[in-house]
N, C-alpha and C positions, 0 to 999 in steps of 0.2 A: 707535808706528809705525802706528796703525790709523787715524792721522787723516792726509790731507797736507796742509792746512793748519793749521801749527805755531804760528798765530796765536791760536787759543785755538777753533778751529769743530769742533762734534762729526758724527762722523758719522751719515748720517738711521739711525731704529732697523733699520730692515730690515736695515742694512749690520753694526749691531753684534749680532743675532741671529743671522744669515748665518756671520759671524764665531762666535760663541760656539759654533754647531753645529757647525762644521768642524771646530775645535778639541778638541770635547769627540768628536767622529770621531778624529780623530787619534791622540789618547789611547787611545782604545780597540783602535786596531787594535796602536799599540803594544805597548799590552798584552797584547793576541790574539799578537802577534809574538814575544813575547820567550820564550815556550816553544822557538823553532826555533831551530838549529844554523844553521852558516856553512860555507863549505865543508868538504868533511870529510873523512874518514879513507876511502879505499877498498881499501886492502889491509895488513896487517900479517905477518910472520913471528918469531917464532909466531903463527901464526893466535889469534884470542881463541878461549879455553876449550880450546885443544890439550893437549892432553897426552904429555911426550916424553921418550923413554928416557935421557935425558942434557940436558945444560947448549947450550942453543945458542953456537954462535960468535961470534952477531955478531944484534943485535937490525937488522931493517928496517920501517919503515912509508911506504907512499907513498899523498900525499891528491891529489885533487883538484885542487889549484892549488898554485905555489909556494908555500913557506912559511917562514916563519923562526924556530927554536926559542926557546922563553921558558924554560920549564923542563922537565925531564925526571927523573924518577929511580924507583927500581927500590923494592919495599917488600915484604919478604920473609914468610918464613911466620908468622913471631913478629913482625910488626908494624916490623922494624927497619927503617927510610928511609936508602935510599943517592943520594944525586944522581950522576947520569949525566953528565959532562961530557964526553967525549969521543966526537964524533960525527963526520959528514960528511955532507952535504948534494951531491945530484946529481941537478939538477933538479926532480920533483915527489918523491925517494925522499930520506928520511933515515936514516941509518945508524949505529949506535948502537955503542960497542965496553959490551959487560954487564961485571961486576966480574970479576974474576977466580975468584971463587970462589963456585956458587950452590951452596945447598942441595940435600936434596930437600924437594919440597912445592908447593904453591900459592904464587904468585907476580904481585905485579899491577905493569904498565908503567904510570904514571902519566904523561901528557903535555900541554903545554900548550902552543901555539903563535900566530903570528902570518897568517895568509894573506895572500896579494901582495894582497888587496882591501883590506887593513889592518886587518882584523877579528880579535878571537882566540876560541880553539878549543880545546876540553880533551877530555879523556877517558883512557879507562882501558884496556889490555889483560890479558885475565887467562889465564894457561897456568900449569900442573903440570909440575915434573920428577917422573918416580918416581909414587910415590900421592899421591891427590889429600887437599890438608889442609884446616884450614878457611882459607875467600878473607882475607887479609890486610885490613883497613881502607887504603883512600883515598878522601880527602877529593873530592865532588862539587865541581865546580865549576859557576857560574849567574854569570849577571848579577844583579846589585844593581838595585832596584827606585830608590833614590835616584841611585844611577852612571848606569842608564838613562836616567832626568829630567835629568839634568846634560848628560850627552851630546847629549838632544836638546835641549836652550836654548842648547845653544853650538855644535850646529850648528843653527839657527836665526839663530843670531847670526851666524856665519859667511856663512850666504846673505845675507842682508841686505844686510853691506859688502860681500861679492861683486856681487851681483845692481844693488841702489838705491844702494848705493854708490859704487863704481868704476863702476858703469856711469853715475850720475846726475854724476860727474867725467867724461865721454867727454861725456855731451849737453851740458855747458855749452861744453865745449871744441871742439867740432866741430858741434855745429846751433845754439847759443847766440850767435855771433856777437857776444860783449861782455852778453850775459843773465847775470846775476849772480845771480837769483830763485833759492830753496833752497839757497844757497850756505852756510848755514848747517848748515840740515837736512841736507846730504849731507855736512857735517865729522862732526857726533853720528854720524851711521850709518854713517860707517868706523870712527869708535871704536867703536861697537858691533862689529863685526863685525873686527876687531882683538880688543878682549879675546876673542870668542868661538873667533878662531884660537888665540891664546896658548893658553885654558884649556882647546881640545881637547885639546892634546896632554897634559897633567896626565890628564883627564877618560879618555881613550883608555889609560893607563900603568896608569890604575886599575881598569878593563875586562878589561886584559892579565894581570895579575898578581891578579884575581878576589879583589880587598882592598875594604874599604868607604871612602866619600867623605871621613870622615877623617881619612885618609891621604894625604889629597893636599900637606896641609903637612910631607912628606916627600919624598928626593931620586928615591928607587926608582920610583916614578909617572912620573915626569917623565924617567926616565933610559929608564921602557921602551917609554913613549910616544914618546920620538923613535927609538929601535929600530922602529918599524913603517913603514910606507908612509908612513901619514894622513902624519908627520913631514914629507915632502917635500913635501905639499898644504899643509901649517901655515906651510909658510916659505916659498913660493911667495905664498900668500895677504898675507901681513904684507907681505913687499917689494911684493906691486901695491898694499895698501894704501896704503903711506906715498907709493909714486908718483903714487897717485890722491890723495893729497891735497897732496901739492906741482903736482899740476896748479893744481888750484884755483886756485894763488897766484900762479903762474907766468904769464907775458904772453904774447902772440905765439905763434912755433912750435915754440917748447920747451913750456909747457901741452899743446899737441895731442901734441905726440911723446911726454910722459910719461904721458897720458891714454892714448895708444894702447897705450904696454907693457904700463898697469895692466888694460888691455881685454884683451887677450891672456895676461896674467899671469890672470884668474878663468879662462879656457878652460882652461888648463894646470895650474893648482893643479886644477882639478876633474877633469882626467885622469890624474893620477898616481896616485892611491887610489880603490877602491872598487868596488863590482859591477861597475857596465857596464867601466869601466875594464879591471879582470881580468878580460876572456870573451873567447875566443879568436875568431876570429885577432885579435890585439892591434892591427895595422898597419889592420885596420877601424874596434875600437871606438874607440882612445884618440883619434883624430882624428875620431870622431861627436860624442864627448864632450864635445872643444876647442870642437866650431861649434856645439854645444848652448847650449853656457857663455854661448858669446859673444853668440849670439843670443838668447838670457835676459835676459843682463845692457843689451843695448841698447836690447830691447825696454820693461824694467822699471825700466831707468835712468832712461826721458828723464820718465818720470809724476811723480816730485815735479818738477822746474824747472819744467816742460812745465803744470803745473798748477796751481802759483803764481802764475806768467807772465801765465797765461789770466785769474787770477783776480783779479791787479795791473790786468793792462790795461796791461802796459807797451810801450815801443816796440816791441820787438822779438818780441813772443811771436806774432802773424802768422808772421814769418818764420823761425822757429825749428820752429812748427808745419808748416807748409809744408813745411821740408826732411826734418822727418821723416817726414810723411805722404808724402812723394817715395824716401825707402829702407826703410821697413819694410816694404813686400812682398816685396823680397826676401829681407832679412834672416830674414823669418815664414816664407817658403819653406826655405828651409837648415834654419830651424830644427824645422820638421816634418818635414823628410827625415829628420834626425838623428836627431830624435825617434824616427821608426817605424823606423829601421833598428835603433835599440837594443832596442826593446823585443819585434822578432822576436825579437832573438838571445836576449837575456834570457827571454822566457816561452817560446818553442816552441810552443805550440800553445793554441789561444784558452780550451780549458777552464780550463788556469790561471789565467784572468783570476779566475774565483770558487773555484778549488780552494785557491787558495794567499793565503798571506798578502801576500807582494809583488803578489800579481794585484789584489787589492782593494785593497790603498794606490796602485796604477797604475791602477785604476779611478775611484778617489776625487780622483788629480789628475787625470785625463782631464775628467772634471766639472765642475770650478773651471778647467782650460784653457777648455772648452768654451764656458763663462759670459762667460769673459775675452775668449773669440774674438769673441765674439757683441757684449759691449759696446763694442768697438775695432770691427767693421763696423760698428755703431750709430750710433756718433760718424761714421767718415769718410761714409756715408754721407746722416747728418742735421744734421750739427754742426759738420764741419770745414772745410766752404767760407765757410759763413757767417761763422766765428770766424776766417776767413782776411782776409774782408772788416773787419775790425773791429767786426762786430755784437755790441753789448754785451749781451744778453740769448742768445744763440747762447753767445759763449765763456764767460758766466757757467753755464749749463748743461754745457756739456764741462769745465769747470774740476771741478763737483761729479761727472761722470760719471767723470775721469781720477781722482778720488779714491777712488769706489767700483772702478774699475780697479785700485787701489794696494791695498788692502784684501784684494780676491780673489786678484792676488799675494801677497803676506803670506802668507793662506792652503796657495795652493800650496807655498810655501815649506816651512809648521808639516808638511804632509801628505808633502814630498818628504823629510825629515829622517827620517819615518820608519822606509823605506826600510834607514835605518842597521839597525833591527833583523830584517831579514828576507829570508834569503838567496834568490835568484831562481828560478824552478822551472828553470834550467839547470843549477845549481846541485844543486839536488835531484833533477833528474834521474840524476847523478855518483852523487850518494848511494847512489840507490834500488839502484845496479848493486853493492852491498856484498855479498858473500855472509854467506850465515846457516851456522855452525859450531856443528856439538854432537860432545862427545866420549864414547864409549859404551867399556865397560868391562864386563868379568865375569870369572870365575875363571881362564879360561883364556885369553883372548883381548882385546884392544882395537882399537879404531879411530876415527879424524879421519873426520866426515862433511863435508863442504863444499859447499851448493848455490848455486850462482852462475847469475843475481845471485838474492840472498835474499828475492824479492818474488812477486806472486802472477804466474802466465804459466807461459813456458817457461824450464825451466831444465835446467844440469848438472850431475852430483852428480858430488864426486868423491872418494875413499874409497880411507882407506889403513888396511892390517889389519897389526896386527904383534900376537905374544905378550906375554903380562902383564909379561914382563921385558925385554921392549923386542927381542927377537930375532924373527928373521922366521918371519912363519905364512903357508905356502902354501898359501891351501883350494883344493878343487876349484870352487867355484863358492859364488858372491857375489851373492846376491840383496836386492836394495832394497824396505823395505814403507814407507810411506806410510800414515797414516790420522789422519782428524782427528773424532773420535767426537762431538763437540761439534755437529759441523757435520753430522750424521748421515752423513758421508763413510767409506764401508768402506775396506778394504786395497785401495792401488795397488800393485802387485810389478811388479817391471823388474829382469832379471837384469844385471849388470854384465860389461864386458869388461875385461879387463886388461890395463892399459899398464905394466907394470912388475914388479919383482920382488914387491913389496909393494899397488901403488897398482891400482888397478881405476875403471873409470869409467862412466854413465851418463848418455845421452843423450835428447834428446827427450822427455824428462820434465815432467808439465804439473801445478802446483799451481793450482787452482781460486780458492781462497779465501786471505786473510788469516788469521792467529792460529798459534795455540799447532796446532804438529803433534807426532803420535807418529810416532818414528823405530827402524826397526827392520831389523836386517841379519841376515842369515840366510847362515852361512858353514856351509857343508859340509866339512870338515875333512878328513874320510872316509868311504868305504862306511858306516859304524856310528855317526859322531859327527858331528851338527848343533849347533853352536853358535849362538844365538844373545846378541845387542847389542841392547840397548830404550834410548830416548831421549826427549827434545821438543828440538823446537826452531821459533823465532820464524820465521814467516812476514810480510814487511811487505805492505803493498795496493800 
């Protein structure tokens, strides 16, 4: 796909080192990327690491974005695994009905889910009934370093027949005027991007259900792969496929009418699934999305025909030229509004561009758009009147310039796939508002700390004190200590107010630093008896 002429001509070296670098960028951010989480868990009940005098009722967790459960199940003190099946789901909160009968002990919520972006998401909750035992074993979940190489060559593959594919079906049927040039080339590269829809969804099942590559010659992959999102993008995609390839075949104005759906079908398969997609308000992005798609795909469609054409010499490639140099300003337009309106929403604020990992793979294709901008002014400004005139030395030049165009698409493509592995700092922002939970304990006395959100700034603590046997302890006054010795940070004290029979709370409270803090509460009981609660707990940046 690195060449567009499929005649047998290679690209000049520059183009194939240009190439080699980006790619071997690509890879690495992936790599850099696959450490990070996807949307994520922002509240649970029980709180993780709570500690409580009895069996809750009813397990809840609520994340970030839709979601749709994969697996769930409970796994007790002695290691025994219960699956969870009976739940409900209400809107961002999932609700859990527990067994009927828990121990006491340590206790971990094992979860694994889907998010509306069609990405999946695991992790653990851990709480104690009674005294705390030792934490039960659950299994980590990660992405697979070969499921991730999979995923990204088949979405790679997927762009391609989106993008030069069905889009490379709309230039011949609507600026081609009877140009038949790459008519070839653009059949191989909707099969490419065909099989690479099909093996998303296997590729994605395998992702969900956190099993290795092979497993995919199994039905459970594939059955939970089309359970996700992506699923609706998978089948969206194959149907514009095959319409963009019975364009091809098709005469008249059935070819443009089927070329247009298959042109409309990539905007749509690309807004059903995936970051920009899932980030509210939805009625904004999913339709930046569509006109992103679209204008991708028209833009990067017409470069193989468009550049065969040029480089045949044949009748029509003046005219074909023309009318596309006659709408891609505007279509370029749309498609940089789209552009920047996504990627406010997505980063929030320009530090993310180098803070975060989606910030540099949206930096890394801003650079190869930039290049791409720059050799399309190139051309219309030094190449495309002349090669309008029929000057054979002009369109023999824009022929090799729309090739090296083709090329740094490709690229963008390898660079936007990455994307797959790296949630948006919008995203992360969700995250960061997670509160940090430690549960403190001594002879006489216990209590839930909860600082929200659990990151460095201003926060709220908020603190519930009950007796060792889970009955209520009234102290006179509840004082909060703070200190993180590491950071040569002394005692911050903030006395607490009480909202409740039990719960007490603190405000205005300002953690400095990141890391590991010591936590300490200081209950007055009575005139004579100061108890105190010592603790750590994680601070994020």
């Amino acid at each position: 796909m690195m060449n567009l002429r499929l005649e047998g001509r290679r690209c000049h070296a520059p183009a194939r080192m240009l190439a080699l670098s980006v790619l071997a960028c690509s890879a690495w951010l992936w790599l850099a990327a696959t450490a990070f989480a996807h949307a994520s868990l922002v509240e649970t009940n029980p709180a993780d690491n709570a500690v409580l005098a009895e069996a809750p009722a009813a397990f809840s967790m609520t994340f970030s974005e839709v979601i749709s459960p994969l697996s769930l199940r409970l796994v007790g003190p002695h290691g025994s695994s219960v699956s969870l099946e009976h739940y409900e789901l209400r809107d961002r909160t999932l609700k859990i009905d527990p067994p009927s009968r828990l121990i006491q002990g340590t206790h971990v919520l094992a979860w694994r889910v889907v998010s509306e972006d069609g990405h999946p998401i695991g992790g653990s909750v851990i709480f104690t009934i009674g005294a705390p035992s030792a934490t039960p074993p659950a299994a980590a979940v990660g992405i697979d370093w070969e499921v991730g190489t999979a995923i990204w060559m088949a979405k790679l593959a997927l762009y391609l027949g989106l993008f030069l594919g069905i889009g490379g079906s709309f230039a011949l049927s609507w600026l081609g005027k009877g140009e038949r040039s790459g008519t070839v080339a653009i059949h191989i590269i909707l099969g490419v991007g065909l099989v690479g829809a099909l093996l998303s969804v296997g590729f994605q099942g395998l992702d969900a259900l956190a099993v290795p590559l092979r497993r995919l010659v199994h039905l459970a992959p594939w059955q939970a792969g089309m359970s996700t999102s992506f699923s609706r993008t998978s089948v969206v995609a194959v149907l514009a496929s095959v319409m963009a390839t019975f364009a091809l075949v098709a005469k008249g104005g059935w070819g443009r009418l089927l070329s247009l759906a298959a042109l409309s079908g990539t905007g749509l398969a690309l807004a059903l699934s995936g970051h920009a997609s899932a980030a509210e308000p939805q009625w904004v992005t999913r339709p930046m999305v569509f006109l992103h798609g679209v204008g991708i795909a028209f833009w990067t469609g017409v470069l193989t025909p468009l550049g065969l054409a040029l480089a045949r010499r044949t009748p029509e490639s003046a005219g074909m030229l023309r009318r596309f140099s006659t709408t891609i300003p505007l279509v370029l337009a749309l498609l940089i509004v789209a552009g920047i309106g996504l990627a406010v929403i997505q980063v929030r604020k320009p530090a993310a561009l180098v803070e975060t990992a989606y910030g540099l793979v949206l930096l890394a294709k801003l650079a190869l758009f930039v290049l791409l901008l720059a050799l399309a002014v190139f051309n219309r400004l030094r190449l495309t009147e002349p090669a309008e005139r029929r000057d054979a030395p002009a369109a023999g030049r824009l022929a090799r310039s729309i090739a090296f165009e083709t090329v740094v698409a490709v690229l963008i493509f390898g660079v936007a796939a990455v994307w797959r592995f790296t949630p948006p700092p919008r995203a992360l922002e969700i995250a960061a508002s997670r509160p940090a939970a430690v549960h403190l304990h001594a002879a006489r006395a216990m209590a839930n700390v909860r600082l929200s959100p659990g990151r460095v700034g201003q926060v709220a603590a908020f603190i519930e004190v009950f007796g060792k046997a889970g009955q209520v302890l009234a102290p006179r006054e509840v004082t909060l200590v703070l200190s993180n010795p590491a950071s040569g940070i002394e005692a911050i004290r903030r006395p607490a107010q009480p909202t409740g029979e039990r719960n007490w709370r603190v405000d205005g409270l300002v953690v400095p630093l990141p890391g590991i803090w010591h936590v300490r509460l200081d209950l007055l009981v009575s005139d004579f008896e100061l108890v105190k609660l010592e603790g750590k707990v994680g601070i994020r940046p």
